[in-house]
Backbone of each chain as ProteinMPNN parsed JSONL, in Angstrom:
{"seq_chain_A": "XXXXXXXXXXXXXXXXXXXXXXXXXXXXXXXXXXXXXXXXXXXXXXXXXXXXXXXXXXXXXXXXXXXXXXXXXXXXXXXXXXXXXXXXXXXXXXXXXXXXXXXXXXX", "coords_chain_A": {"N_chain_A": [[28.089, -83.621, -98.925], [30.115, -80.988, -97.66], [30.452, -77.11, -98.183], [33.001, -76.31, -97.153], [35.629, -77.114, -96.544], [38.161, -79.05, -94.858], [41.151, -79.81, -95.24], [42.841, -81.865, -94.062], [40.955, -83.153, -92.21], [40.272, -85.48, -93.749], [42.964, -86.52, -93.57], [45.014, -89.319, -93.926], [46.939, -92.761, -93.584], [47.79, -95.561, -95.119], [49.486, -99.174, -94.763], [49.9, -100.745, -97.644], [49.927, -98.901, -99.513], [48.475, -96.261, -101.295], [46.945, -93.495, -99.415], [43.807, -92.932, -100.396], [40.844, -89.757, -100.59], [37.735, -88.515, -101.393], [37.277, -85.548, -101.58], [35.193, -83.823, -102.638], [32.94, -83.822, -105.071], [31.846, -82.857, -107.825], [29.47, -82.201, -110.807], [31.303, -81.759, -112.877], [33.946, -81.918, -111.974], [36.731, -83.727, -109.755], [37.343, -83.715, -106.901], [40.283, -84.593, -105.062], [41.811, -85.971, -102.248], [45.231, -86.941, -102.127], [47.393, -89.125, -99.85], [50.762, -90.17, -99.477], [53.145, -92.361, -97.748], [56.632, -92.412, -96.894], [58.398, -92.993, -99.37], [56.153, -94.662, -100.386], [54.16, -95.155, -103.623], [53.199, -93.615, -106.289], [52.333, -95.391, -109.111], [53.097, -94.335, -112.59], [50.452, -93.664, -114.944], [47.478, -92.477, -116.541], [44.735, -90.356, -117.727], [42.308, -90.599, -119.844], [41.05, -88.099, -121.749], [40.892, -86.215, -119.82], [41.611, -83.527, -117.465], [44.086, -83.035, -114.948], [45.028, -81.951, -112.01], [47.671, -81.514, -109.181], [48.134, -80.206, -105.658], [51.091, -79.485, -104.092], [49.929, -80.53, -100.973], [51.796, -80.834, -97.915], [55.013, -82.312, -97.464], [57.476, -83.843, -99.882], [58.164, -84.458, -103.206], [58.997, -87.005, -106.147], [57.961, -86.082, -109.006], [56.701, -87.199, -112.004], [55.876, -86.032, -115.188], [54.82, -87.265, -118.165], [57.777, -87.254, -119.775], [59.198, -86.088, -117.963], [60.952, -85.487, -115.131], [60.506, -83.995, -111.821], [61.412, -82.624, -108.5], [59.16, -81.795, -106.418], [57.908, -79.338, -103.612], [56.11, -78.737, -100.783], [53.466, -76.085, -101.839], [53.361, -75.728, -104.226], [52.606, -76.619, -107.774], [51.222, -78.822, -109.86], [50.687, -80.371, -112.712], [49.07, -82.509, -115.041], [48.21, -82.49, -118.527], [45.105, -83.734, -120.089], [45.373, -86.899, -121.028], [48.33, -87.225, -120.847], [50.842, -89.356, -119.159], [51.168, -89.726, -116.038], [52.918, -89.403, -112.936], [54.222, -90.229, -109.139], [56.486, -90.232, -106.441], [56.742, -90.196, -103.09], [59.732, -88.82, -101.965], [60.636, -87.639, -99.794], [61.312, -87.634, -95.987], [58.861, -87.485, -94.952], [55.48, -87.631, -94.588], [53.459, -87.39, -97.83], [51.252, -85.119, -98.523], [48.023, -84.689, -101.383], [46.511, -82.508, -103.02], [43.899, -83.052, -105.283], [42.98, -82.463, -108.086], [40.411, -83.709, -110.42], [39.333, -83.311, -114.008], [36.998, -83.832, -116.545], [35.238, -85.265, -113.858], [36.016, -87.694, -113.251], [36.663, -90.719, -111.869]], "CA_chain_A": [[29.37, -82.992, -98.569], [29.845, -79.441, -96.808], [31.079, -76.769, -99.219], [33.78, -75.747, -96.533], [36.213, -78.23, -96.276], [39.625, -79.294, -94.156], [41.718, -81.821, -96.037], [43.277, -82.333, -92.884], [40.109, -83.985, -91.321], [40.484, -86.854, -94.351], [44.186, -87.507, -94.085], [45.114, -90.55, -93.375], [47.627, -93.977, -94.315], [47.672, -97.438, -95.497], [50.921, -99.737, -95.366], [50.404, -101.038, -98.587], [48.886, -98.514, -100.758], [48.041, -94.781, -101.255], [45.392, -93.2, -99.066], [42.819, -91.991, -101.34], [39.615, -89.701, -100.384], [37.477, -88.125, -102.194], [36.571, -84.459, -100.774], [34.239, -83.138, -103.35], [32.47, -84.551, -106.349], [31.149, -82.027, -108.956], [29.371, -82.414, -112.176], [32.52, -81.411, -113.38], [35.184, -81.961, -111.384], [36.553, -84.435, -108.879], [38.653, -83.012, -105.465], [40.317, -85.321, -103.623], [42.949, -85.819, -101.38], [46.504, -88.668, -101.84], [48.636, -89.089, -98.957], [51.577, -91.276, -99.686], [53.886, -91.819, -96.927], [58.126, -92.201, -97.614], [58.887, -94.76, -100.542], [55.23, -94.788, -101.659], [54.368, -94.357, -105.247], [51.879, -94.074, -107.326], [52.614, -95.362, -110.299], [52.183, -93.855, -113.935], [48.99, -93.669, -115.48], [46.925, -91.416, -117.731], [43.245, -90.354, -118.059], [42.287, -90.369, -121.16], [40.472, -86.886, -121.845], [40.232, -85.515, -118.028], [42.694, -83.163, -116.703], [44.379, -83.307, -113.707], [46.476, -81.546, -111.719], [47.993, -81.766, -108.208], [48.813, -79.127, -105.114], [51.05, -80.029, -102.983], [50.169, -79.643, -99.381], [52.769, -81.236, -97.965], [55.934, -83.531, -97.827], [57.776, -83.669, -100.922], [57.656, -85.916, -103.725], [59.487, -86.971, -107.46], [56.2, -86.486, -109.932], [56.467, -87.914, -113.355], [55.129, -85.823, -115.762], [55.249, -87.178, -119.501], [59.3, -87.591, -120.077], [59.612, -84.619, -117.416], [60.738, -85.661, -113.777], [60.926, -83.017, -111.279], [61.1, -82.561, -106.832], [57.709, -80.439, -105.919], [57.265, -79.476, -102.502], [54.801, -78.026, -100.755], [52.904, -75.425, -102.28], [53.647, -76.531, -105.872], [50.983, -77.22, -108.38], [52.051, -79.85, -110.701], [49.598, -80.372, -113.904], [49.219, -82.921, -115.626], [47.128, -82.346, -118.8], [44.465, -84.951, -120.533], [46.22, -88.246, -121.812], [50.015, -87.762, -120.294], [50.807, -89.859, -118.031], [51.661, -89.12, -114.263], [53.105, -90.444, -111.248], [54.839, -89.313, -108.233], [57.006, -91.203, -105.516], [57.496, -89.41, -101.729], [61.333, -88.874, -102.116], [61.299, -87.578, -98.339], [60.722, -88.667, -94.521], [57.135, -87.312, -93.883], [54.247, -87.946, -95.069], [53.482, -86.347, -98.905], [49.563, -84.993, -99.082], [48.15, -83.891, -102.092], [45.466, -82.149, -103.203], [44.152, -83.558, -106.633], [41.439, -82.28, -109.085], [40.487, -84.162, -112.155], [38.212, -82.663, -114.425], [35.396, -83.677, -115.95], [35.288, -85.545, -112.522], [36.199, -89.653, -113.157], [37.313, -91.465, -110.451]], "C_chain_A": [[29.19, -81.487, -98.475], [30.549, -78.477, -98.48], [32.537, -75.763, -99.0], [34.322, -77.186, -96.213], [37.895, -78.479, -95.945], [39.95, -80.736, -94.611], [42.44, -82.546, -94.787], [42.522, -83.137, -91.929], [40.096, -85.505, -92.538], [41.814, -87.263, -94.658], [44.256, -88.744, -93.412], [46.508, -91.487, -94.113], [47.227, -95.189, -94.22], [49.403, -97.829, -95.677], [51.311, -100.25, -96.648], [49.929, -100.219, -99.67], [48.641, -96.919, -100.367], [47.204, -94.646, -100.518], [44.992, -92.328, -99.934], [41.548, -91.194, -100.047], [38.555, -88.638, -101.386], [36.991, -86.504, -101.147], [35.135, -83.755, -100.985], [34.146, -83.359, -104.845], [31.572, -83.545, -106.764], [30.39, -82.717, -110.077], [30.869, -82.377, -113.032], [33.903, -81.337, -113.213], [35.437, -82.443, -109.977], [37.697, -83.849, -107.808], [38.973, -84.113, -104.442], [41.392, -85.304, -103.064], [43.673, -87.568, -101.54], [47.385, -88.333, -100.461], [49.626, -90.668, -99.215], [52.833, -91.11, -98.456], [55.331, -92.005, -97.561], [57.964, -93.677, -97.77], [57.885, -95.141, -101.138], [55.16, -94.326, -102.621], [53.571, -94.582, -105.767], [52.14, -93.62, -108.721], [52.242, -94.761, -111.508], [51.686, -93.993, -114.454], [48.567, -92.725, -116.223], [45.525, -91.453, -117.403], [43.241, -89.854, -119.046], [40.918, -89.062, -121.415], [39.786, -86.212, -120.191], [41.752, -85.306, -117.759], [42.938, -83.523, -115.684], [45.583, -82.417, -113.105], [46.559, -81.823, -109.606], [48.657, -80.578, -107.203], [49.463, -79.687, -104.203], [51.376, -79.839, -101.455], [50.976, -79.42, -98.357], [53.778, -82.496, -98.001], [56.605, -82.245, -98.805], [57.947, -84.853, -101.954], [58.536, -85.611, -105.252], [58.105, -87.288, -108.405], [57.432, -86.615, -111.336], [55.903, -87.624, -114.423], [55.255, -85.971, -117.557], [56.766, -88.014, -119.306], [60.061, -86.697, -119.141], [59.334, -85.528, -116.023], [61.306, -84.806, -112.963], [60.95, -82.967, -109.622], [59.841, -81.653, -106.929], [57.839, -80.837, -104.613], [56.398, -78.684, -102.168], [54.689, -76.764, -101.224], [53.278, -75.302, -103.811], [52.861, -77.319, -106.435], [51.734, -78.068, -109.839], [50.836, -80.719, -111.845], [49.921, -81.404, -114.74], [47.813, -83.053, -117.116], [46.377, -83.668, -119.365], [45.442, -86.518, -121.109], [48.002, -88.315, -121.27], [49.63, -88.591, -119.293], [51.594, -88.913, -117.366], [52.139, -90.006, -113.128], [54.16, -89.897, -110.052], [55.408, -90.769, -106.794], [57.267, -90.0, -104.193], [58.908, -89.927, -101.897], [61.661, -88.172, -100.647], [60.894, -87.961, -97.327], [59.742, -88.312, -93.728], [56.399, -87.452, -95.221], [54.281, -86.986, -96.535], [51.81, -86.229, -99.015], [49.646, -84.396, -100.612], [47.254, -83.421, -102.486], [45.102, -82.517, -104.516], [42.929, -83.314, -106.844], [41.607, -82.831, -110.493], [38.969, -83.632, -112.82], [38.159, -83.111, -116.058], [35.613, -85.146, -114.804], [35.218, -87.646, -112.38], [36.886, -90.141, -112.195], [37.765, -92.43, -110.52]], "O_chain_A": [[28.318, -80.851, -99.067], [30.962, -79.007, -99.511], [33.075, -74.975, -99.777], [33.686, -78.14, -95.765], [38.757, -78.111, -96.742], [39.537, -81.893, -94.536], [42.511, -83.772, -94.697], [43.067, -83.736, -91.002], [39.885, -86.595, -92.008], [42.092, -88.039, -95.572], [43.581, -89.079, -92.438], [47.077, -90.994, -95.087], [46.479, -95.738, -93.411], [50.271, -97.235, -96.316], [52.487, -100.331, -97.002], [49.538, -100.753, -100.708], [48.641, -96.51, -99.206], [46.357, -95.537, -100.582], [45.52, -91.263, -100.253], [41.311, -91.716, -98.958], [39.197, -87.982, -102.206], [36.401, -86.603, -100.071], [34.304, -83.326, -100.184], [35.038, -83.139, -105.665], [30.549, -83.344, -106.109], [30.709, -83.887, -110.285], [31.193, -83.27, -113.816], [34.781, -80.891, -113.952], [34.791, -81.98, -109.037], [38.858, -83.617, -108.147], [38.352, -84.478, -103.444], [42.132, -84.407, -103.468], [43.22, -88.691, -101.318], [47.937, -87.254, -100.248], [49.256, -91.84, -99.145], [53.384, -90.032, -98.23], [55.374, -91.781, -98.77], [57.696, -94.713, -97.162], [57.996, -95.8, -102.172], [55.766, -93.297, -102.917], [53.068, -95.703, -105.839], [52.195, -92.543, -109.314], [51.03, -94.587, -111.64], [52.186, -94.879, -115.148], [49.456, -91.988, -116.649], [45.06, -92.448, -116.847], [43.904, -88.868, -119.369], [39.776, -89.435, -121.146], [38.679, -85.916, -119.743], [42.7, -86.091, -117.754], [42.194, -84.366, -115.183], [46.71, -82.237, -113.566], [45.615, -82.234, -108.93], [49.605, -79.949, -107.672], [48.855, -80.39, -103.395], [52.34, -79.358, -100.859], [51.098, -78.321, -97.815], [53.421, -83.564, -98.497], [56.574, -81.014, -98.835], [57.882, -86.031, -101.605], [58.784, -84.462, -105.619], [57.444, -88.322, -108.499], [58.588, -86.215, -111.473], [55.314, -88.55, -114.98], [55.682, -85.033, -118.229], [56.874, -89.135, -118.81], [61.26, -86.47, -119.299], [58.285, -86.083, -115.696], [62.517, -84.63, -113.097], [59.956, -83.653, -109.383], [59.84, -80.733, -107.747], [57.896, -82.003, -104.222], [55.848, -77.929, -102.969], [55.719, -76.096, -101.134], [53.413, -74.138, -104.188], [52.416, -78.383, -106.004], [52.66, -77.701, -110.561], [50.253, -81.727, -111.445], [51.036, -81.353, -115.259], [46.713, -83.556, -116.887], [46.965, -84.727, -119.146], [46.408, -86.267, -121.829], [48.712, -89.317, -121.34], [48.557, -88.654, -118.693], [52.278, -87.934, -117.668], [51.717, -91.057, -112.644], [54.915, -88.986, -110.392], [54.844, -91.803, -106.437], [57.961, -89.008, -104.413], [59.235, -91.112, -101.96], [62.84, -88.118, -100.298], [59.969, -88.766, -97.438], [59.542, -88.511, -92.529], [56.692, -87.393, -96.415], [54.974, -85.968, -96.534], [51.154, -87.134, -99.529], [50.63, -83.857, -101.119], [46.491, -84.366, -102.29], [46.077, -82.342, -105.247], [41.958, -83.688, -106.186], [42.445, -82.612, -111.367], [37.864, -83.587, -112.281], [39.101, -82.82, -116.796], [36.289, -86.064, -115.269], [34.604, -88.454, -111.683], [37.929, -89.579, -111.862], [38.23, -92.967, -109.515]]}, "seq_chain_B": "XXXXXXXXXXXXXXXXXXXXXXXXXXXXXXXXXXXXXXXXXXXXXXXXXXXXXXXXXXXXXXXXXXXXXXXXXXXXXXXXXXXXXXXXXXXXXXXXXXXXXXXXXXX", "coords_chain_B": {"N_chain_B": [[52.876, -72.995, -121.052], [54.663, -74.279, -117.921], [54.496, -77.623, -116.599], [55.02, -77.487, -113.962], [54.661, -75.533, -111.453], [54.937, -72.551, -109.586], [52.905, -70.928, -107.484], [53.841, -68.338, -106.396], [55.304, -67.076, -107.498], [53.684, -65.815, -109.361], [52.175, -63.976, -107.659], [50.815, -60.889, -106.79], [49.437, -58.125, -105.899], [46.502, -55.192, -106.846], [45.339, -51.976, -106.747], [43.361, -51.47, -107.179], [41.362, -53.376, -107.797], [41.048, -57.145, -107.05], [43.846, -58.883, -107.931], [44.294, -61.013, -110.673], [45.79, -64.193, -111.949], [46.627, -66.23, -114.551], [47.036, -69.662, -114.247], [47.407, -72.183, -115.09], [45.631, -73.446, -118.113], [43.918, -75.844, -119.166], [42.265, -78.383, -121.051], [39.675, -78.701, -119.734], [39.557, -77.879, -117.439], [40.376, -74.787, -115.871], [43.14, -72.917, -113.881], [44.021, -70.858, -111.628], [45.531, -68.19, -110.009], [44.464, -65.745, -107.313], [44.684, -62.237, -105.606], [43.885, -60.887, -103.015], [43.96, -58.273, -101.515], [43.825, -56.926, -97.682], [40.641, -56.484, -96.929], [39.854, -56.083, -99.579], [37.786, -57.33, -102.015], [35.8, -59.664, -103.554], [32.98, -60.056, -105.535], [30.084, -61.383, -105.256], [29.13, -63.996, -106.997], [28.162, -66.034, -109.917], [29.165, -68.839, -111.875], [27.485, -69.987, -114.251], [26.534, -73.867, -115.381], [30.105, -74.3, -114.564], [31.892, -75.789, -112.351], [33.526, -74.795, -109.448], [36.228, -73.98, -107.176], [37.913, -73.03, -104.757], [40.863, -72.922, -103.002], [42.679, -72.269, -100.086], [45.629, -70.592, -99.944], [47.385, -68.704, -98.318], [46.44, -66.249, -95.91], [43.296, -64.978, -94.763], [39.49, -65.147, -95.002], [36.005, -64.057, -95.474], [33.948, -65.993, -96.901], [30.928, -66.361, -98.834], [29.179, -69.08, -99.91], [26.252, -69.51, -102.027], [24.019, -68.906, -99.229], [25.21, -68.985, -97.356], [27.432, -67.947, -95.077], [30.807, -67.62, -94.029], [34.037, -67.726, -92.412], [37.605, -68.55, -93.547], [40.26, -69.836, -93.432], [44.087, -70.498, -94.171], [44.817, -73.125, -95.674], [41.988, -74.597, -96.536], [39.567, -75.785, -98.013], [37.222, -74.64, -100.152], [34.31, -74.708, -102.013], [32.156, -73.906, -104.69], [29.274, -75.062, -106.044], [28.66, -75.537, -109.92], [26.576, -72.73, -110.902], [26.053, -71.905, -108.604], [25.877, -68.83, -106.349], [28.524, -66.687, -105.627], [31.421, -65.754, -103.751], [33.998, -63.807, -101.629], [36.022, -61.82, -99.091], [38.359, -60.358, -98.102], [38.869, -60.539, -95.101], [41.386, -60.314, -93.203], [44.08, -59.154, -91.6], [46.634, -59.377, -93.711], [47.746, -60.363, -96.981], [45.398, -61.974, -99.149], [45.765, -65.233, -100.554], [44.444, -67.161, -103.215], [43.951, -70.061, -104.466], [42.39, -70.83, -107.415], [40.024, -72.976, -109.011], [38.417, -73.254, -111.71], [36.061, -75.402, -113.675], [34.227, -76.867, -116.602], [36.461, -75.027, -118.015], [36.335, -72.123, -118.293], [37.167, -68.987, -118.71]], "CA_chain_B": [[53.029, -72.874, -119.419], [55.028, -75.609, -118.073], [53.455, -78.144, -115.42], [55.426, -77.303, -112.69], [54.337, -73.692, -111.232], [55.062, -72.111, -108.468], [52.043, -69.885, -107.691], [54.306, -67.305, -105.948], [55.712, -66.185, -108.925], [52.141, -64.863, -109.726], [51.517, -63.329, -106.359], [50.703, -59.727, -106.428], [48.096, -56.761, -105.576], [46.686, -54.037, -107.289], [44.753, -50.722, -105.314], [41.706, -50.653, -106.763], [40.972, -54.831, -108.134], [41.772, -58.203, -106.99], [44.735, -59.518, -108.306], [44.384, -62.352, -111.19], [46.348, -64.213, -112.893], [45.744, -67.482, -115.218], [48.206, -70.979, -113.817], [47.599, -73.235, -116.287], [44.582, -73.46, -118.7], [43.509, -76.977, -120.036], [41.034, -78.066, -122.285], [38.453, -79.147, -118.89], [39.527, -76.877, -116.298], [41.591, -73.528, -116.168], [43.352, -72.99, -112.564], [44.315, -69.011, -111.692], [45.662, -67.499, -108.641], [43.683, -64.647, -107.104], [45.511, -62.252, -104.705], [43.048, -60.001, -101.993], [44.557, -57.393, -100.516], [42.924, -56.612, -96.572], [39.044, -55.209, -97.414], [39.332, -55.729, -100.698], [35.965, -58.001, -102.455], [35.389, -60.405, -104.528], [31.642, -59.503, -105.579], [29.202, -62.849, -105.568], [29.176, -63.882, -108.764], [27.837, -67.463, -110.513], [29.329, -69.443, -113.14], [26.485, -71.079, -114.978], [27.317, -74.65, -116.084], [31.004, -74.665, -114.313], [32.383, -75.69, -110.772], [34.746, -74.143, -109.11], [36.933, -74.278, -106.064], [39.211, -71.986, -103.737], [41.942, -73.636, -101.996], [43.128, -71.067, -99.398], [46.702, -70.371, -99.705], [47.409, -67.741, -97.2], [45.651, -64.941, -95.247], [42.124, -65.095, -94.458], [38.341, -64.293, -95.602], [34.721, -64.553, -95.101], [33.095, -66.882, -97.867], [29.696, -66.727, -99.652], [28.288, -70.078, -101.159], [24.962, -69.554, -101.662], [23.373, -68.571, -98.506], [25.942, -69.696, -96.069], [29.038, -67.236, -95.245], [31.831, -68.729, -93.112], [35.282, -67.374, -92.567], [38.241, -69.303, -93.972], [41.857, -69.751, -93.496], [45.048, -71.077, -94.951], [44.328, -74.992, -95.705], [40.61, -74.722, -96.37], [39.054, -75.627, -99.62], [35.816, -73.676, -100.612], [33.441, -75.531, -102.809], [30.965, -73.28, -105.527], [29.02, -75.723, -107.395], [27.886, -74.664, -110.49], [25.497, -71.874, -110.805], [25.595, -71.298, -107.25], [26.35, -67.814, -106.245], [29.597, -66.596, -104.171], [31.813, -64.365, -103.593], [34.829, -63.353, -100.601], [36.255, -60.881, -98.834], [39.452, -60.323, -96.938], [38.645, -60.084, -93.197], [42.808, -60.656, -92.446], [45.605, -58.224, -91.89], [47.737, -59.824, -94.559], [47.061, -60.773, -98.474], [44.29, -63.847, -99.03], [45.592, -65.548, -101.997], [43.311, -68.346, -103.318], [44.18, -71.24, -105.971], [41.276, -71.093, -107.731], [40.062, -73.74, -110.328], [37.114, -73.597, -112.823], [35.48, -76.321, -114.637], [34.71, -76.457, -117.689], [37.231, -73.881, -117.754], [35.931, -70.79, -118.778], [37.385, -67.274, -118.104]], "C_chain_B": [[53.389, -74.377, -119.092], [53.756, -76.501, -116.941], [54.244, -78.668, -114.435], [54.978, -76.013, -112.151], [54.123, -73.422, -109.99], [53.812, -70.991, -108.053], [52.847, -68.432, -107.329], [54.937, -66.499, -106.581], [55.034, -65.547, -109.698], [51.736, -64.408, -108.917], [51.473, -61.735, -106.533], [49.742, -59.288, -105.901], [47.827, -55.49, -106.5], [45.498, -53.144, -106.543], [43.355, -50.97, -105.646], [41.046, -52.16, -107.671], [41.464, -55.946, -107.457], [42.833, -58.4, -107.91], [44.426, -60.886, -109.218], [44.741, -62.857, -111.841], [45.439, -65.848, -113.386], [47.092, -68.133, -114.374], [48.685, -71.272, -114.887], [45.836, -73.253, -116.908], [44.242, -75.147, -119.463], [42.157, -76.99, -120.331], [39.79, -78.828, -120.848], [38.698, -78.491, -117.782], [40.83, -75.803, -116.547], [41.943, -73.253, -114.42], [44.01, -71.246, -112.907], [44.448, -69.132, -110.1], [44.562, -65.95, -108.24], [43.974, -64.196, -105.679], [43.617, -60.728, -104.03], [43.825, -59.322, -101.218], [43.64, -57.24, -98.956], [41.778, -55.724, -97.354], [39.203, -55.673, -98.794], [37.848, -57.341, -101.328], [36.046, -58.629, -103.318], [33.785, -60.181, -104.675], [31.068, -61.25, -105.726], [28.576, -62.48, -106.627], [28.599, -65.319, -108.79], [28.305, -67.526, -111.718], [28.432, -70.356, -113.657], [27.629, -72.394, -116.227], [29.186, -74.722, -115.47], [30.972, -74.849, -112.751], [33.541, -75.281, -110.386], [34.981, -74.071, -107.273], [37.882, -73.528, -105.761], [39.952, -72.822, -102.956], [42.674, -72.392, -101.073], [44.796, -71.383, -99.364], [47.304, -70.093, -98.741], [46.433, -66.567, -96.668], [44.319, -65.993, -94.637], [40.541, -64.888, -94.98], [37.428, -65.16, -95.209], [34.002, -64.92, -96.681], [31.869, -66.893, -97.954], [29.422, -67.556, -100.178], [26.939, -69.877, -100.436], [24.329, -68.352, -100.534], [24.256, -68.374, -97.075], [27.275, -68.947, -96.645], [29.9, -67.819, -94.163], [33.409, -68.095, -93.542], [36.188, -68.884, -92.907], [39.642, -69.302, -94.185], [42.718, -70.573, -94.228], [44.448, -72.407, -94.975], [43.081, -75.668, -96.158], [40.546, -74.587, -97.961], [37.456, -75.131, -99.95], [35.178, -74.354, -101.924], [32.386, -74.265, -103.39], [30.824, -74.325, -106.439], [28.58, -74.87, -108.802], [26.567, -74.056, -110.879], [25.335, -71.198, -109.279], [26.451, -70.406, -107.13], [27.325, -67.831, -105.249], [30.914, -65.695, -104.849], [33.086, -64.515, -102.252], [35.592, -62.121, -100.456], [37.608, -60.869, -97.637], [39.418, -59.571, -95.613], [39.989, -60.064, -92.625], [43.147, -58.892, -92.499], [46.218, -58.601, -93.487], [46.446, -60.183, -96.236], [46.439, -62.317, -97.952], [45.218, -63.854, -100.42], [45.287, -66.94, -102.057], [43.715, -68.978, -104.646], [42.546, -71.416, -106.246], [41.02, -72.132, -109.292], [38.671, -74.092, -110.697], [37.251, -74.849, -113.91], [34.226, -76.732, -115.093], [35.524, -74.986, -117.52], [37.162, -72.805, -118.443], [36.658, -69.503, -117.806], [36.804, -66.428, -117.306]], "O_chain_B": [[52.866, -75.381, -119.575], [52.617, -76.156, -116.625], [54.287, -79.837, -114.049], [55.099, -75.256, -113.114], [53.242, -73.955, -109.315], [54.074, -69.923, -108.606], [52.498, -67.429, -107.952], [55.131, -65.32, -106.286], [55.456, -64.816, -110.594], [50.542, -64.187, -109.119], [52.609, -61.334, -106.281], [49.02, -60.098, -105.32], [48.774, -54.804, -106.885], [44.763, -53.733, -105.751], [42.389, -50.822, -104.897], [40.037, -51.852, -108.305], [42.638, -55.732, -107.155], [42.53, -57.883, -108.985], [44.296, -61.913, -108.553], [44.349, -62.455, -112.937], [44.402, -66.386, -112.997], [47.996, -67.426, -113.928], [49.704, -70.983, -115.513], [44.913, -73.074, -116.114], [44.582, -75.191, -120.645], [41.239, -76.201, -120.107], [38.983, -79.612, -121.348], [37.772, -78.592, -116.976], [41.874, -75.963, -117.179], [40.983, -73.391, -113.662], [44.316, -70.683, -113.958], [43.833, -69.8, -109.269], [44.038, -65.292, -109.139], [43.801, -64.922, -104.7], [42.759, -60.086, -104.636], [44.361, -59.831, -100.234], [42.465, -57.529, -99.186], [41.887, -54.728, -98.07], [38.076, -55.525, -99.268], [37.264, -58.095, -100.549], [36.542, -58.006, -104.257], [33.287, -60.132, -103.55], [31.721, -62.133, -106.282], [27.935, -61.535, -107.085], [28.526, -65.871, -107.692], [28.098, -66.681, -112.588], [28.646, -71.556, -113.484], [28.527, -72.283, -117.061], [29.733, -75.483, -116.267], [30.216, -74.223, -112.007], [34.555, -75.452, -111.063], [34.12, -74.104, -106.394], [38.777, -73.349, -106.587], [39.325, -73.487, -102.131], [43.269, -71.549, -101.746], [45.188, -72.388, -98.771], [47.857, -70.991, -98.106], [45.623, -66.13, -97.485], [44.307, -67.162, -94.254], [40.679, -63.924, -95.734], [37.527, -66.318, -94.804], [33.61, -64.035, -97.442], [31.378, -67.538, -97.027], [29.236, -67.242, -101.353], [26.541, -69.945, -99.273], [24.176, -67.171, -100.846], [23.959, -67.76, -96.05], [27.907, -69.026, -97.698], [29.35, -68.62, -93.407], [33.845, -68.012, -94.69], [35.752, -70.011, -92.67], [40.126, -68.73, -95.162], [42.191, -71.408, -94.962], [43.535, -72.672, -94.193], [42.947, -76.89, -96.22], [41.068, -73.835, -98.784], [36.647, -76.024, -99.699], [35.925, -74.402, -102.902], [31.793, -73.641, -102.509], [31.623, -74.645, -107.319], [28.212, -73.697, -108.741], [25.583, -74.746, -111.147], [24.652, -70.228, -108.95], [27.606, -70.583, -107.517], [27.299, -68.566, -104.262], [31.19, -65.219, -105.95], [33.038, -65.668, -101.823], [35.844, -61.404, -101.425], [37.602, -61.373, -96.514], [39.791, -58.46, -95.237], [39.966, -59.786, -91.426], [42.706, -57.913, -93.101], [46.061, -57.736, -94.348], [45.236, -60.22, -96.459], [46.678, -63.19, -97.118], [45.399, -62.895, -101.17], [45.682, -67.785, -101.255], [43.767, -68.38, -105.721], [41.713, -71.961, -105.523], [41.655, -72.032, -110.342], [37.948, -74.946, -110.184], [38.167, -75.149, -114.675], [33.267, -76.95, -114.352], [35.072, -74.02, -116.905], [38.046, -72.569, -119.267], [36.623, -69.262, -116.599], [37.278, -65.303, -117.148]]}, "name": "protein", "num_of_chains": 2, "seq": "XXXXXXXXXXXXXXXXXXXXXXXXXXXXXXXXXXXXXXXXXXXXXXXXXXXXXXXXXXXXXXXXXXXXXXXXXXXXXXXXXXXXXXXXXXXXXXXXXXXXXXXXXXXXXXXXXXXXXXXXXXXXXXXXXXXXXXXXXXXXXXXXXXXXXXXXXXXXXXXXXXXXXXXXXXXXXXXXXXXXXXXXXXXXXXXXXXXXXXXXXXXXXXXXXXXXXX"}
């Protein structure tokens, strides 16, 4: 993988399911890219000692953080740290990308 | 610091440094904004042992990993593994400001 990179050349969708990709895999930290289109969701979850947080490029979306639910739209960095859970639903009518680093880099 | 954050609420400049603030700090990566005025430098630097990543916000600049320089605009994510040297420089009119995120998250 290049070390110049357009998330826009790995967006993409699926009808039943998040598009995942991965952009860039570190020793230390994993970069990848969600696109969920309107009404997807990706449900809440946790990593258990690996941060994570989320930018988002665009759309807009209801994230899930902990007991804390909030709108983010684009350009809104939305953190979730080790062990909370997370989850996020597109709450509008385009597409929601997002940029997502988890660190140390589990997939 | 909560884990919602607007970076733009950390956006500035100052005359004679980059601009940097911290985001959010967790215990496996620390995320920071970093604002470039036109001309001004980021010096190529290496973090031994961490990786780190520029997400281009706004403006513009010419990128150092390594060996390989390459201009870079809004949308573009910039890859320094760790140890490898790098550095940017604002080739725009307007402010660069760069989501930047180290891991292990060191200062």
């Amino acid at each position: 993988m290049g070390n110049f990179i357009d998330w826009r050349n790995h967006a993409g969708s699926q009808p039943e399911k998040v598009h995942k990709a991965t952009l860039w895999q570190g020793q230390h930290v994993m970069l990848g890219l969600n696109c969920l289109e309107p009404t997807q969701v990706q449900a809440v979850h946790a990593h258990a000692g690996a941060d994570k947080f989320y930018f988002v490029l665009e759309g807009e979306g209801r994230f899930t953080i902990a007991t804390e639910e909030r709108e983010a739209k684009a350009g809104m960095v939305v953190v979730a740290p080790a062990g909370i859970p997370h989850g996020v639903i597109n709450t509008g009518r385009e597409r929601l990308s997002l940029l997502v680093a988890i660190a140390p880099g589990i997939k």
